[in-house]
Structure formats: C-alpha cells, structure tokens
N, C-alpha and C positions, 0 to 999 in steps of 0.2 A: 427737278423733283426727285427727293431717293427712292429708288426702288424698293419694294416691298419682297418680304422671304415669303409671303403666307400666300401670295398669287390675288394679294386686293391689288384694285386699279382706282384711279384717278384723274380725273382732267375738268378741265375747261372750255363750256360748250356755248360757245355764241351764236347765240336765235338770233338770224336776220329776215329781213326781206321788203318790201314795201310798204309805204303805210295803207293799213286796215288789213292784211291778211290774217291775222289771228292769233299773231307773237306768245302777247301778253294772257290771250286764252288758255293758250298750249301749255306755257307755263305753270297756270294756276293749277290746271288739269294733272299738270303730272306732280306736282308735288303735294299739291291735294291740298291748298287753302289757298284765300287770295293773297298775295303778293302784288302783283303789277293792276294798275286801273283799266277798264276795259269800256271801252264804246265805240258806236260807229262814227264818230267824228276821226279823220288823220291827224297825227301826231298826237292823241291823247299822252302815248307814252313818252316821255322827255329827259329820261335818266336811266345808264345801267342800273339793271335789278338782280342780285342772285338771288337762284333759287336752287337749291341744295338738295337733293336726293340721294339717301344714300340706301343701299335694296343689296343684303348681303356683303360679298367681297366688293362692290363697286359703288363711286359716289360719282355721281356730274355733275358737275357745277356749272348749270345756266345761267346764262347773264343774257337777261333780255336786254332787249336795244330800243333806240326808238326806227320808226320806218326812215328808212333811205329816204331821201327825196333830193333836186337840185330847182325846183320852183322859186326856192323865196330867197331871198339874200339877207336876211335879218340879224341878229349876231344870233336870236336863240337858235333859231336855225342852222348856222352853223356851228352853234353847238353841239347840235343832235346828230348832225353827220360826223364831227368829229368822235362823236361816244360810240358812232357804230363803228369806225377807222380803228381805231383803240383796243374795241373788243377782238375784232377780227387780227388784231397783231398779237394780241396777247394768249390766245387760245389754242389747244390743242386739237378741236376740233371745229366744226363750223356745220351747224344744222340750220337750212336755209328754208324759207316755208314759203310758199305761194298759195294763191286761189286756185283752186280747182277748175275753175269757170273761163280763165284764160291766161295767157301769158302777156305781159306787156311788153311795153320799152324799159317801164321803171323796176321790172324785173331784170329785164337785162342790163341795166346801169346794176343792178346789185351784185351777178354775176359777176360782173367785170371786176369788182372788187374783194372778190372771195377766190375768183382764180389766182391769179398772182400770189394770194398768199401763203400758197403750197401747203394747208391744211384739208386734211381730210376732210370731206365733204358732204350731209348726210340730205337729200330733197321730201320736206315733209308738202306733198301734194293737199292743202286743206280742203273743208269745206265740198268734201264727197257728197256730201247731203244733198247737195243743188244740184249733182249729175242725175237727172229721171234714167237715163241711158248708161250704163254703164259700160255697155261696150266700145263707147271712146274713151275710157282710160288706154287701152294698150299702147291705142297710135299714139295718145298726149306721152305716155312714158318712152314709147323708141325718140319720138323725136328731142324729148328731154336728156335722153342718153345721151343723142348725137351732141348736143351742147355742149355738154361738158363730160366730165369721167368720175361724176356723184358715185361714192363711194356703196350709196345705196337709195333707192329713191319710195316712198311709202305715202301712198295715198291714206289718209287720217279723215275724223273729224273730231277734231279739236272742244268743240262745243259737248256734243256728248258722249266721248271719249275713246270713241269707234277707233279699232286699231293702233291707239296712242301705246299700249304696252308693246305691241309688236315695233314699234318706232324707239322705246323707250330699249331696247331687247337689244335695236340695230348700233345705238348710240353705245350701250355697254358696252359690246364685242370692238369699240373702234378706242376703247378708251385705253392712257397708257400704262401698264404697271407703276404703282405708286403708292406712296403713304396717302391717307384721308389727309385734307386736310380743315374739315371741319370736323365739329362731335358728331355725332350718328344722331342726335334727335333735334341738329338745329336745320333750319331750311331759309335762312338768308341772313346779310349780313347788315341788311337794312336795321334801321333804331323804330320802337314803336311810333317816335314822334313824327319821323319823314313818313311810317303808314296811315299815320293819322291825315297829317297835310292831305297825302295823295288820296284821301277817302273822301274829303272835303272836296277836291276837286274833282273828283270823278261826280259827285252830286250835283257839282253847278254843270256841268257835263251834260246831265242826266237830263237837268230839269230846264238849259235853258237851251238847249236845241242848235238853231240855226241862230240866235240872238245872240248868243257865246259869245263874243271877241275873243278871239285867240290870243289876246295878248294879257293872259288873265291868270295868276298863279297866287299857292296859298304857302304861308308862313308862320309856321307855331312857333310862339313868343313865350308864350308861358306852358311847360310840364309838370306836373307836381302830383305825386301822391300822397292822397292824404287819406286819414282812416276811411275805408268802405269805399272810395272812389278814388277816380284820376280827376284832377281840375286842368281843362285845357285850351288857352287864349290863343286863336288863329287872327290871323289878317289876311282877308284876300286883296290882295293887289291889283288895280287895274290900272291903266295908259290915259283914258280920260273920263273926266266928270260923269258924261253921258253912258258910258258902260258903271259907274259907281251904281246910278239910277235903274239901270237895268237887273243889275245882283241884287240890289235890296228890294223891288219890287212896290206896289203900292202898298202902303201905310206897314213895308217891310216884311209882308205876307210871303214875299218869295225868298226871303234870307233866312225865314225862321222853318220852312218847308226845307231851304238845304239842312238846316243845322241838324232838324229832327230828324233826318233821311242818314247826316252822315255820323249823327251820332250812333243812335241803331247798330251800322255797320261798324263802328270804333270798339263798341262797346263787345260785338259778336267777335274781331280781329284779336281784341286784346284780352276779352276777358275778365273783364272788369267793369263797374259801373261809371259811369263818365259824366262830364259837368263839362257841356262844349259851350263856347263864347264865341261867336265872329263877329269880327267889325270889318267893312270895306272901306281902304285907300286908296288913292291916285297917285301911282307913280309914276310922270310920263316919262313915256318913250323907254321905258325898262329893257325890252325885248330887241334895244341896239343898242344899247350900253352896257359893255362887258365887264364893267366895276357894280353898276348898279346889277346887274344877274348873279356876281358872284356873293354879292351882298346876301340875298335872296338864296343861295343854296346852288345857285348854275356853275361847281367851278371843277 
C-alpha cells in the first residue's frame, strides 16, 4: 500500500472469534448501519463482509468473518473456516472479540490462528453488560495478557455501544500510513442484492428458531429497478422436502410473515420501495457439494 504525505492511514482489520460472540454486532455498531445479519443461532454469518469507516485521516476496513469453529465437517463449513484463514492472512491488523462471561477452548483454537500470523493484535472483551461484578475484569485482563501479547485489550459492549469508540480509537492508532482505499462515504463492498439475500435470511433466522435447518440459504434471481420501486425474486434453498414445508408454513402463513418482516428491513437498508417475491426449493445435499455452493454464491 503507498504511503500517504498528508499522515492518513489505512488497513485491514479482520473481526474474529468464535461463533455467537458479537462479530457481526460490533461491526454494525461501528459503522453505523447493518451490514452483516445478526442472531443468536452460530454460524448465522457465512461470508466476509466489509465494513468501511472512515473518521478523519483514517479508514479501517473490517471484514467480518464467520465464527471459527471445527465441529462439523460439511464443505459449508469448511468454507467458513476457510473465509476466516484468508482474512487473517490478508490483513494488517487482527481485532479478536470474545464473551465477556468466559473463555473457552473455541477461543483458544482461534488464538492459535491469529498468533502465527504476526499481525498486530487488538482483544475486544464483549458483552460487559452480563458482568453484575465488575471487579473480575482486571484478573480476566492479566490473565488475557499472559496469553498472548494483544497489542491492546478493551472491554466493550457491542450491543449498546459502550466503549466501542474507545476500541474504535485503539484500532486507528494501530493502523498503517496509507492511501484510502475506498471513497470517504462508502461503508462496504458488498452489492444491494447479496444485502437483500442476507435480510431474507436473517428473517427465516428470526422467525423459525430451533426449527431452522441449517442447511438453508437464500438466492436473488431477479434485481430490477423500475420506476418508484425495486422488483426482487429470491429463492430460498433447502436440503429436503421436509424443511421446504417447514419455510412455507401452513396455508404459507409463515413465508409470507418472512417476506413482510424482510421486506420492511430491504426497504429501511436500501432506501427505496420494494416488491419482494420468494419461492422455496429443494436442493439436496447443497451444503457438501462445493459446485452446487459455488453455484449458490459460496466461492
């Protein structure tokens, strides 16, 4: 990257950490609209996302991840560890988030792949809010020290934005002299169409709980604008039959509940009036077939 005469900076900052600590929150939070989908189900998020702030002489360029994890052996799944592998090779910093509430193993598997990567290294401690006690932050911080040699470490919360400028403050000061390299009023590199998809899913997300199959993603077929409105044909994709019946819900009461829930949000994201259409398919076995995913947006 060329260096800059005016003393602006720039880099690239990869949000990691395990799945549900508050990645994709953190994100939204700081650059102050949604970008990445959010729920308490793991692995909601399944694709780098930047998110572009740029505050004076400095821009950072977050790329949320999806959560680490080595549970499942699916191809999607290794694809989402591969997106995190990727980001963390390709950045110049590395802002790592945890829960507040404890440390794990699957924290520790995430360490393990942020040390080795000789990036600067910034611990956002989430989800302060669930500490009633506040006087075990200090021990959880020495002993976070002792881990590793985080360049800075900052208890946050994410949610209501507690401390997130002071975090946001720690990551500038780490950033490298550099030309921008986006425009000063864009904040990601994503297409309206892929925010649309991910608004549709974060609704079936929303609304069908623990019934979800995981193995369930959405695909805009049709974009178009046309006078006064967007017109926009999604497909949600499922694995089988039985999850098809579960998305559409009796007499399709519960497909027409996602549509108006994700239209709303489409409409608030882009700005414009919207004409959303879904229909549900069966594509088995999607989420271990690395043709059929690429198909689908996974590549």
């Amino acid at each position: 990257m060329p260096e800059a005469s005016d003393g602006r900076r720039c880099g690239l900052v990869a949000i990691v950490g395990r799945p549900n600590v508050g990645k994709s929150t953190l994100l939204n939070r700081i650059v102050g609209q949604k970008l990445s989908i959010t729920s308490r189900k793991p692995q909601t998020t399944r694709h780098r996302i930047l998110g572009i702030k740029t505050e004076d002489h400095a821009q950072a360029v977050y790329v949320d991840t999806p959560g680490l994890h080595d549970t499942e052996r699916r191809a999607l799944n290794q694809y989402m560890n591969r997106e995190v592998a990727l980001a963390i090779a390709d950045v110049d910093l590395v802002l790592m988030v945890m829960d507040a509430v404890r440390w794990t193993d699957e924290d520790e598997q995430v360490l393990s792949r942020v040390k080795p990567s000789g990036h600067a290294a910034v611990l956002a401690i989430n989800k302060i809010d669930k500490i009633s006690d506040k006087s075990v932050l200090l021990p959880l911080l020495q002993m976070l020290g002792q881990k590793c040699a985080f360049a800075d470490l900052v208890p946050v919360c994410a949610r209501s934005g507690r401390y997130v400028d002071e975090l946001e403050r720690s990551v500038c000061r780490l950033l490298p002299p550099g030309e921008h390299l986006y425009a000063e009023d864009q904040v990601t590199d994503r297409s309206m169409r892929f925010l649309a998809a991910e608004l549709v899913r974060e609704k079936l997300i929303g609304l069908l709980g623990q019934e979800l199959p995981h193995a369930l993603t959405v695909e805009v077929e049709r974009f178009v604008e046309a006078p006064g409105r967007l017109n926009i044909d999604a497909v949600i994709w499922v694995e089988r039959d039985s999850h098809k019946g579960i998305v559409i819900g009796r007499g399709g009461a519960r497909l027409k509940e996602v549509g108006a829930r994700a239209r709303r949000d489409i409409e608030a994201a882009l700005g414009a009036k919207v004409m959303l259409s879904l229909w549900v398919k069966v594509k088995r076995g999607w989420t271990d077939d690395e043709g059929a995913m690429r198909s689908l947006g996974y590549d």
